[in-house]
VOSEBA-491412 format. One record per residue (C-alpha): residue number from 1; residue in one letter; chain; x, y, z. Coordinates in Angstrom, 2 decimals, always signed. Layout:
// residues N
+-----+-----+-------+---------+---------+---------+
!   n ! res ! chain !    east !   north !      up !
+-----+-----+-------+---------+---------+---------+
! NUM !   A !     A !       X !       Y !       Z !
...
+-----+-----+-------+---------+---------+---------+
// end
This chain:
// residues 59
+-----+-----+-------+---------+---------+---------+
!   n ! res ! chain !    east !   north !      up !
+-----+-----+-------+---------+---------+---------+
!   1 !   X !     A !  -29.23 !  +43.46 !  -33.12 !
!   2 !   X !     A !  -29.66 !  +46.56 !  -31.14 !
!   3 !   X !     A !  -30.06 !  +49.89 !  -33.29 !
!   4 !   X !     A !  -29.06 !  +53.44 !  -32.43 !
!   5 !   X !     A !  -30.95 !  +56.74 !  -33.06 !
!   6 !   X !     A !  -28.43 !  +59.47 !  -34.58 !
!   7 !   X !     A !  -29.77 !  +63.15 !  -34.69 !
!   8 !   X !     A !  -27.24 !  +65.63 !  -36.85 !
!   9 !   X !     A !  -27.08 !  +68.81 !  -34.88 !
!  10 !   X !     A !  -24.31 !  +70.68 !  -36.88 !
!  11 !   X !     A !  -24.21 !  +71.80 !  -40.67 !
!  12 !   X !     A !  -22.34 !  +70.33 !  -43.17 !
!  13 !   X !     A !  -21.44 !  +73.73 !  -44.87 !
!  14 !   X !     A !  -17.69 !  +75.02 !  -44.49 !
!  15 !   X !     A !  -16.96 !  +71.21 !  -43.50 !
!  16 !   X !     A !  -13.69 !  +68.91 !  -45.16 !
!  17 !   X !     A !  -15.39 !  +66.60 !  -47.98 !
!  18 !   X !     A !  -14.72 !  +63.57 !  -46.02 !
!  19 !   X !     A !  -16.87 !  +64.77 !  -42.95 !
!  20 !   X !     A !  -18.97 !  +65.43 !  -45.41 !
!  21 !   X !     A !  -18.89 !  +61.75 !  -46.88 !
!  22 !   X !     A !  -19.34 !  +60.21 !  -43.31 !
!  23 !   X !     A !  -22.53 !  +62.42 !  -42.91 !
!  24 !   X !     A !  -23.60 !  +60.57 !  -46.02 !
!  25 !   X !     A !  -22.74 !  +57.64 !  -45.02 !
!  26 !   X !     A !  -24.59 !  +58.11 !  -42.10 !
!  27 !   X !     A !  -28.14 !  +59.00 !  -43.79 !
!  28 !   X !     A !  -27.89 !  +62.26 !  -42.80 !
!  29 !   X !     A !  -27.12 !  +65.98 !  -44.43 !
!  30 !   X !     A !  -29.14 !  +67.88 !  -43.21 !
!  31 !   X !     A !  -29.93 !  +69.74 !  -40.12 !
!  32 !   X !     A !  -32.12 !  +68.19 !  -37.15 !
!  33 !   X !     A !  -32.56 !  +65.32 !  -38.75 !
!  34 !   X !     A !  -32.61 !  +61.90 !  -37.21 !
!  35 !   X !     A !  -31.95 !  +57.92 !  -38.42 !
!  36 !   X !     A !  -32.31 !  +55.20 !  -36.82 !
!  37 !   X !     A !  -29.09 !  +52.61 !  -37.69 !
!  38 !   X !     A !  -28.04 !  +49.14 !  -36.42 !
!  39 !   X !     A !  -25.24 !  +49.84 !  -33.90 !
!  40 !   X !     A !  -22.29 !  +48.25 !  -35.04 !
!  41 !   X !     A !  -18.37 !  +48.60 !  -34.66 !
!  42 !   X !     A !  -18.48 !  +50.76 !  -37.62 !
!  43 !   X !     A !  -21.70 !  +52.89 !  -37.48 !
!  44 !   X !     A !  -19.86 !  +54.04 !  -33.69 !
!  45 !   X !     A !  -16.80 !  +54.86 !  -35.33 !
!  46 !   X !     A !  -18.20 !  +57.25 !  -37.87 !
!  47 !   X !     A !  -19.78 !  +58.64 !  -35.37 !
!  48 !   X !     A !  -16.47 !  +59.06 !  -33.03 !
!  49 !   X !     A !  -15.30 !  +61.18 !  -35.83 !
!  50 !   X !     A !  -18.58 !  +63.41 !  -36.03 !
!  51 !   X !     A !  -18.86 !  +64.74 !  -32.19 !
!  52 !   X !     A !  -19.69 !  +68.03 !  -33.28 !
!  53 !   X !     A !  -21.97 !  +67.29 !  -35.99 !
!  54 !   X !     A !  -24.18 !  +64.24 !  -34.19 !
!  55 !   X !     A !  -25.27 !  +63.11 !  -31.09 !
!  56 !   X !     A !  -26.67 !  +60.11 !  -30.17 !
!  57 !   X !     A !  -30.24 !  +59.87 !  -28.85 !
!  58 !   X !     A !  -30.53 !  +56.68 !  -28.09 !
!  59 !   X !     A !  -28.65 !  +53.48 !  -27.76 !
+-----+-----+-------+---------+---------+---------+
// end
């Protein structure tokens, strides 16, 4: 399966608990840094509802 690199580019502080929970979710929580995930239907969604906290690098 194909994987996805995810970098978080915005901070978590002054954020609703549940963006905070995806960031989690994610592997991430801190600033700049970067995971590498399988992309799947749900690793794209989570990240559909983060477009000002992550980007995608590659993928």
């Amino acid at each position: 399966m194909a994987t996805i690199k995810i970098k978080q580019i915005g901070s978590p502080i002054r954020r609703p608990e549940s963006q905070k929970k995806i960031l989690i979710g994610l592997g991430l929580g801190k600033m700049h840094r970067v995971v590498e995930l399988q992309d799947s239907a749900e690793i794209r969604g989570m990240i559909k509802k983060l477009p000002h906290m992550v980007e995608v690098i590659e993928g």
